[in-house]
C-alpha positions as CSV (number, residue, x, y, z in Angstrom):
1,X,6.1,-76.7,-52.9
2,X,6.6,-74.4,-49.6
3,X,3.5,-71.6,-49.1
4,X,6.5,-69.4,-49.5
5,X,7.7,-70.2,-53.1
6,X,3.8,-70.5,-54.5
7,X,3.6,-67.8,-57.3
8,X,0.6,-65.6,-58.8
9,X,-0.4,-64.0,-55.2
10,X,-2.9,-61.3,-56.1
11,X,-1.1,-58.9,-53.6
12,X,1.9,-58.3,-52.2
13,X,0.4,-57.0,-49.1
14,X,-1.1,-60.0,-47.9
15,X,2.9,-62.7,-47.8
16,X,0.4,-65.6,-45.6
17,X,-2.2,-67.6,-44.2
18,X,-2.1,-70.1,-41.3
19,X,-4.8,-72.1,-39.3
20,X,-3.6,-73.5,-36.1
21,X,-5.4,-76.3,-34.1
22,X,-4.7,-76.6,-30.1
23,X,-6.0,-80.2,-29.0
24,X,-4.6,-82.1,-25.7
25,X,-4.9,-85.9,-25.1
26,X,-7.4,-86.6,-22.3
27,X,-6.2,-86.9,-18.8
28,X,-2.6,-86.2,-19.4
29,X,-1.5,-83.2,-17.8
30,X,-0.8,-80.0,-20.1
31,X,2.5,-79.9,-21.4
32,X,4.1,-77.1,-18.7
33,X,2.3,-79.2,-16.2
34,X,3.8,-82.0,-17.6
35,X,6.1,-84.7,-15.5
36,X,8.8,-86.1,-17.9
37,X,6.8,-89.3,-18.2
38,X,3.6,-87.9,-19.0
39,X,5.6,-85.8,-22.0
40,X,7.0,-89.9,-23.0
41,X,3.4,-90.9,-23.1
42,X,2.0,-88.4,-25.5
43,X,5.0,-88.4,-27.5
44,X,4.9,-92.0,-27.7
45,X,1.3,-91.8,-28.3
46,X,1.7,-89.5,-31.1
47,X,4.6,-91.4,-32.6
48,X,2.7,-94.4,-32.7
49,X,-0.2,-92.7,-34.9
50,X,2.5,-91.2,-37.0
51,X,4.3,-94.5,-37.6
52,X,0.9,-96.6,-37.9
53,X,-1.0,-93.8,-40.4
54,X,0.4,-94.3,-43.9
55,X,-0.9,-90.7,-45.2
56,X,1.3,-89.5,-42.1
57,X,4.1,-91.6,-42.8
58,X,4.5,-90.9,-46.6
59,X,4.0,-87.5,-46.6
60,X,5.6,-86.3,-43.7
61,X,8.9,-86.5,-42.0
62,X,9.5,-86.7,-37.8
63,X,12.1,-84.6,-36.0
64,X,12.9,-85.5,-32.9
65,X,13.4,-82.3,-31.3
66,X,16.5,-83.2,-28.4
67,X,18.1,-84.8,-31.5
68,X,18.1,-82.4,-34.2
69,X,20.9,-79.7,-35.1
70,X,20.1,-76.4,-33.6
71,X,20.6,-74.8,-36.9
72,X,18.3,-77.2,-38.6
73,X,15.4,-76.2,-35.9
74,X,15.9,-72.5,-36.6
75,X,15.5,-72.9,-39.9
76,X,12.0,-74.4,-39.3
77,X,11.4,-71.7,-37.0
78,X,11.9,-69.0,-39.9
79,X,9.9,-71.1,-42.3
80,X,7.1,-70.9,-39.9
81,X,6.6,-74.5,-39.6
82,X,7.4,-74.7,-35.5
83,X,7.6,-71.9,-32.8
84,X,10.7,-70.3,-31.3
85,X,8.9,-72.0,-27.4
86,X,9.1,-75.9,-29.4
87,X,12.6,-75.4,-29.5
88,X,13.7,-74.3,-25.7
89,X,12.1,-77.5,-23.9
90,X,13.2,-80.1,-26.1
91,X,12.9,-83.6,-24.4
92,X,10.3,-85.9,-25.4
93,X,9.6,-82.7,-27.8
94,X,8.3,-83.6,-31.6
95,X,7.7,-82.1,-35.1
96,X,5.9,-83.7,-38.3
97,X,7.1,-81.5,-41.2
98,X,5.2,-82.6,-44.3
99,X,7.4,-82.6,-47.6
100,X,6.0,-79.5,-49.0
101,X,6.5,-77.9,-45.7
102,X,3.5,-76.4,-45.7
103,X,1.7,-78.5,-42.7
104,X,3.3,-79.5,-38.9
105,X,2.7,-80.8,-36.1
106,X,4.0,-80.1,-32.9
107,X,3.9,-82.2,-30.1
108,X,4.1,-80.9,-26.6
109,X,4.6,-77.6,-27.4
110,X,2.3,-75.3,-25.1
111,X,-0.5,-78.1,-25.6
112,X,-0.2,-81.6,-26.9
113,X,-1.1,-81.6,-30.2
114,X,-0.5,-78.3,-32.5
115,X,-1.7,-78.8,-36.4
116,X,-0.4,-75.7,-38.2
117,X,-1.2,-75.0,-42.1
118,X,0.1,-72.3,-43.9
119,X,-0.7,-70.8,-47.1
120,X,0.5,-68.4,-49.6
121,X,-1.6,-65.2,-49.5
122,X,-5.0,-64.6,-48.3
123,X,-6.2,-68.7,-47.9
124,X,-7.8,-69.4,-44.8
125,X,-11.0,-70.9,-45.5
126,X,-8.6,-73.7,-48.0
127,X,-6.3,-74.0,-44.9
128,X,-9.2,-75.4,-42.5
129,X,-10.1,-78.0,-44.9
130,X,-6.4,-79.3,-44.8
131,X,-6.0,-78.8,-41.0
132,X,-9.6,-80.8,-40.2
133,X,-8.0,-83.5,-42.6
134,X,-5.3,-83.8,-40.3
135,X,-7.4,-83.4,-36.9
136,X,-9.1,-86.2,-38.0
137,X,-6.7,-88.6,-38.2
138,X,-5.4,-87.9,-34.1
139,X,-9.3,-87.9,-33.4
140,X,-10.0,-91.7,-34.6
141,X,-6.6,-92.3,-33.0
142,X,-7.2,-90.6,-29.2
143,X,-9.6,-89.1,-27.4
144,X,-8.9,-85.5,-26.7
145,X,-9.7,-83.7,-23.3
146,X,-12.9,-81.8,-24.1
147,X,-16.0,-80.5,-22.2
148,X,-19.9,-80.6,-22.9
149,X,-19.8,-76.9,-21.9
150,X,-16.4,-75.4,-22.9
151,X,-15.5,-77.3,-26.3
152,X,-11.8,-78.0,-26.5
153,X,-9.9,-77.9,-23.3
154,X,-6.2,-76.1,-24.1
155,X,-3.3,-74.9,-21.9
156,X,-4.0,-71.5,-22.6
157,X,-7.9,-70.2,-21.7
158,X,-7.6,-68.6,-24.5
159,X,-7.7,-71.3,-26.9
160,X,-10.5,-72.6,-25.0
161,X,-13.2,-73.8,-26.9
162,X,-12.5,-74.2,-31.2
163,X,-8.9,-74.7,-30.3
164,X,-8.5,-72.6,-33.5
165,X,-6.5,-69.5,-34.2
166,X,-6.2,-68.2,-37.8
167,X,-3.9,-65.5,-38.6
168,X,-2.9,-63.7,-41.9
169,X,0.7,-61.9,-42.0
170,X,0.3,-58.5,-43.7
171,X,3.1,-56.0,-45.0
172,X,1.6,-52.7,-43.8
173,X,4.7,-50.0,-43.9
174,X,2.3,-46.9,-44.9
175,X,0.2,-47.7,-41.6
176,X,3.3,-48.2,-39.4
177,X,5.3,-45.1,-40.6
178,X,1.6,-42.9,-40.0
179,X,1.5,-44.4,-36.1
180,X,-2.1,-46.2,-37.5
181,X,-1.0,-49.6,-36.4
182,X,0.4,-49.1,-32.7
183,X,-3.4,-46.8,-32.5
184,X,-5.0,-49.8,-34.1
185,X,-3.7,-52.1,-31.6
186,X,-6.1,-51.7,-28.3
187,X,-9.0,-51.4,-30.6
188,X,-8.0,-54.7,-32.3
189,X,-7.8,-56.5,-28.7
190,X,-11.3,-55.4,-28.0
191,X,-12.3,-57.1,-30.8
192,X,-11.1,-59.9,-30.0
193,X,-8.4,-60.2,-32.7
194,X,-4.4,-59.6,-32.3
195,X,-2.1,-57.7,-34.2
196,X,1.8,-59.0,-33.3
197,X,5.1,-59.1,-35.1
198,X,6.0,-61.3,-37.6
199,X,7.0,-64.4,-35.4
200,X,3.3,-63.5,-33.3
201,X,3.6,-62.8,-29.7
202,X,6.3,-60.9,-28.2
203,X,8.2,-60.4,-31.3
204,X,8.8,-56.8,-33.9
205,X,7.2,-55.7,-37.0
206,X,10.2,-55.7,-38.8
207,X,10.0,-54.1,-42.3
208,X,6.1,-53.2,-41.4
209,X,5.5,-57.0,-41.4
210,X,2.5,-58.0,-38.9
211,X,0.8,-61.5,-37.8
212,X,-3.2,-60.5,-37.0
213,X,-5.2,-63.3,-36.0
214,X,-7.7,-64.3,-33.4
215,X,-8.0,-63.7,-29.8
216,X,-11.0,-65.6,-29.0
217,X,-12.0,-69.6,-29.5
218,X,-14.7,-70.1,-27.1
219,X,-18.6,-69.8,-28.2
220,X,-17.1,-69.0,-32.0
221,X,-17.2,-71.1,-35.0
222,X,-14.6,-71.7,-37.6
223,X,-16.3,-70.0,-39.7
224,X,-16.6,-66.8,-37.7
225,X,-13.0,-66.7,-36.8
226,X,-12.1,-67.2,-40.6
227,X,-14.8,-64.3,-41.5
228,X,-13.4,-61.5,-38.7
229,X,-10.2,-62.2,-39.7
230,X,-10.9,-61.7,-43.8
231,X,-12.8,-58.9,-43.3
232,X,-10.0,-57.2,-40.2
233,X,-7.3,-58.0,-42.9
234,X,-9.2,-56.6,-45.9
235,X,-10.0,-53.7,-44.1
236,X,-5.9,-53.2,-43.1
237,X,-5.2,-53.5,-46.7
238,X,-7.9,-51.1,-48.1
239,X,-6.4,-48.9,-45.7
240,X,-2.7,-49.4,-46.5
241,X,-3.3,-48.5,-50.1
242,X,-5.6,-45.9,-49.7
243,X,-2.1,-44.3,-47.9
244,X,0.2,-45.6,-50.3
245,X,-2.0,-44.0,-53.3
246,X,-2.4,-40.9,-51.9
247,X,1.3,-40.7,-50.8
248,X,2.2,-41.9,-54.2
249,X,0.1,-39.1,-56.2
250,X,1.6,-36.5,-53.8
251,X,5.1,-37.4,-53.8
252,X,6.1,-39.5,-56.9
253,X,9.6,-39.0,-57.0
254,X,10.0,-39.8,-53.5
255,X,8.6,-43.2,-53.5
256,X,9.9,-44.1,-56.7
257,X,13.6,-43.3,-55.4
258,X,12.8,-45.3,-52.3
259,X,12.0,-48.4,-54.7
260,X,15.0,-48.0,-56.9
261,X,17.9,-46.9,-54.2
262,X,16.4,-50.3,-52.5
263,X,16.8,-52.4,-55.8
264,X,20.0,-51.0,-56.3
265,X,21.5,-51.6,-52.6
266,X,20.0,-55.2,-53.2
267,X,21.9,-55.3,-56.2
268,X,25.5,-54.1,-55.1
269,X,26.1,-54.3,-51.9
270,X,28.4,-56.4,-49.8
271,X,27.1,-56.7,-46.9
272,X,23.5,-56.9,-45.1
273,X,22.3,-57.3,-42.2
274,X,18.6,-59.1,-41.2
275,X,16.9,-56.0,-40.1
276,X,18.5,-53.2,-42.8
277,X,17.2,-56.3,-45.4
278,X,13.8,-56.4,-44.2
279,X,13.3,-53.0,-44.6
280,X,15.3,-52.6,-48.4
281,X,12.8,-55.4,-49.2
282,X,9.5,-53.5,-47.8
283,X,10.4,-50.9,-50.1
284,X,10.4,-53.3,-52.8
285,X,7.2,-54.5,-51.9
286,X,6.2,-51.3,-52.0
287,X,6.8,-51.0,-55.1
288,X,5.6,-54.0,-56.7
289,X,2.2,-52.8,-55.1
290,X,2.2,-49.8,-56.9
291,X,3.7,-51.4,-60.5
292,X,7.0,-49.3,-60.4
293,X,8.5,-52.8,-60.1
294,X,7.7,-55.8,-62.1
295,X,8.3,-58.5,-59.1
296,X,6.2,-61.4,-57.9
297,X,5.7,-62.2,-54.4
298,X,6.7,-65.8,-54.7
299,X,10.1,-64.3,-54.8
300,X,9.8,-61.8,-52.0
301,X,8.1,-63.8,-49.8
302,X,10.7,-66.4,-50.6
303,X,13.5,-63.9,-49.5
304,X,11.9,-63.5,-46.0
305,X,12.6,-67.4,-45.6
306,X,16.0,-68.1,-47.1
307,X,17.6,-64.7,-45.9
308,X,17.2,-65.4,-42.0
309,X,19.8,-65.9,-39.9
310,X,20.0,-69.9,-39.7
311,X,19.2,-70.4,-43.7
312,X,22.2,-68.2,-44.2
313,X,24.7,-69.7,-41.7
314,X,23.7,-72.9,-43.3
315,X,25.1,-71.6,-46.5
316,X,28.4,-70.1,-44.5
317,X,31.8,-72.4,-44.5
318,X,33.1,-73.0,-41.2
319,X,31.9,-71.6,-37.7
320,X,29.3,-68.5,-39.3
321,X,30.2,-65.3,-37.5
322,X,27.8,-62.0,-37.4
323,X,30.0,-60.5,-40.1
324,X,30.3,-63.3,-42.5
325,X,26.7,-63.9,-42.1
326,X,26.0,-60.2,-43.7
327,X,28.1,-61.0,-46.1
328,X,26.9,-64.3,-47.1
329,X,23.7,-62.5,-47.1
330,X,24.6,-60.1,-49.4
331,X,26.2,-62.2,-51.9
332,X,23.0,-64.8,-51.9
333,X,20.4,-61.6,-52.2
334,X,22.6,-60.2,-55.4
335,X,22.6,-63.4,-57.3
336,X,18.7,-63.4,-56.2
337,X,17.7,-59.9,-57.5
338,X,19.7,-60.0,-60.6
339,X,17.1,-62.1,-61.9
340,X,14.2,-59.9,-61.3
341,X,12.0,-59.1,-64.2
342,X,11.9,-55.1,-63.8
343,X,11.9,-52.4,-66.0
């Protein structure tokens, strides 16, 4: 079952977890230094472990990047399981999707080899048990470039070292409305950790949704990273609802009718755009934190999925347009919401 239909999250707050491992195949250039046939061999390379490993090939399915529907790679893209960058350079270009879509594997991507696993809720220290798994397997397979002195060798310095970047994505709309996150944001980076949108770097906090993970890989442990991360995230989170319950006690009404004029747009109306969505449903979320609204997060988080633009031109007939997207949209989140348990 997909991290984003798991039920019984403790919070709201916290929607995911991922750990990502960066590893390159010794002596092969790095993918963006890359001459088509050094992109063949390590995609051959890592096709030939996939088809030779039978945990690989029975739990996990292969997408040939150049050869797959556009749509069909956005949709992965909105589930998180491959990056908008795996998708613009797509020859000799590869993706192992497992069938509860909660692990990939990218191949030539900004480095070689990139194991993702991701999570519902606050998981991280779970996730690197699942990703080492799977690092093993390309471990006894090749042999990765790596140095005595500098640990893993990646495309980016900054994955220098672990090769590991752990990230939690956090709804924090109390914190962005107060200006606390853009402030938070330099201090973050001194710290080594990263607060981005929710599709990580370069992309928006739409609906107050935010990726934070790790900055640094070299001289730290996986255990570290895991640790500053928990403890940055907590941190956020005590914060957010220290805001939300003072707001809360000092305006009740007002928050209340936020939650309910959102459950009611949800409900009736006929058209919806991403963003307007994204921010109905942070009021929602809102909510739920604060138990004016009996909803769990399987459901929302599930939303921020199957609502994006490719899932819902999938569900369009004929060529999808902006405006029959909206209203696809709309139809799909009223049949959703009307089974909401609320009171």
């Amino acid at each position: 079952m997909a991290w984003y239909n798991k039920e019984g999250l403790k919070s709201p707050s916290l929607i995911s977890s991922r750990i990502r491992i960066a590893r390159n195949i010794k002596g092969v250039p790095f993918p963006h230094k890359a001459s088509k046939d050094n992109l063949k061999e390590v995609y051959d390379i890592c096709r030939k472990v996939y088809d030779e490993n039978s945990y690989l090939k029975e739990n996990f399915v292969w997408f040939d990047i150049e050869n797959t529907p556009y749509i069909e790679l956005q949709k992965l893209v909105e589930k998180h399981l491959i990056s908008p960058d795996l998708t613009k350079h797509t020859a000799f270009r590869g993706a192992m999707v497992s069938s509860d879509e909660d692990i990939c594997i990218m191949i030539n991507e900004e480095d070689h080899i990139r194991i993702q696993v991701i999570g519902g809720g606050q998981s991280l220290k779970e996730l690197m048990k699942i990703a080492n798994k799977v690092d093993d397997i390309f471990a006894s397979a090749v042999e990765y470039g790596y140095s005595d002195r500098l640990g893993y060798l990646t495309a980016c310095p900054t994955n220098v070292g672990s090769g590991i970047r752990a990230s939690i994505m956090v709804h924090l709309p109390l914190l962005t409305d107060s200006g606390y996150v853009n402030q938070l944001s330099s201090a973050a980076g001194r710290m080594g950790i990263a607060v981005r949108g929710m599709y990580g770097e370069g992309s928006k906090a739409e609906g107050g949704i935010y990726q934070v993970s790790n900055q640094i890989t070299l001289g730290v442990s996986e255990e570290e990273i895991i640790k500053r991360i928990n403890d940055f995230v907590q941190g956020l989170v005590k914060k957010e609802e220290d805001v939300r319950n003072k707001v809360y006690q000092a305006e009740p009404i007002d928050i209340e009718d936020k939650v309910w004029r959102a459950y009611g747009i949800l409900n009736t109306a006929r058209s919806l755009s991403s963003n307007e969505l994204l921010g109905l449903m942070s009021n929602i979320r809102i909510g739920a934190e604060l138990g004016i609204i009996n909803v769990d997060s399987a459901k929302l988080n599930k939303l921020l999925v199957t609502t994006a633009p490719a899932h819902i031109a999938a569900m369009c007939d004929g060529e999808p347009t902006s405006v029959s997207r909206d209203v696809k949209r709309a139809e799909y989140i009223r049949s959703e919401v009307k089974n909401y348990d609320v009171q």
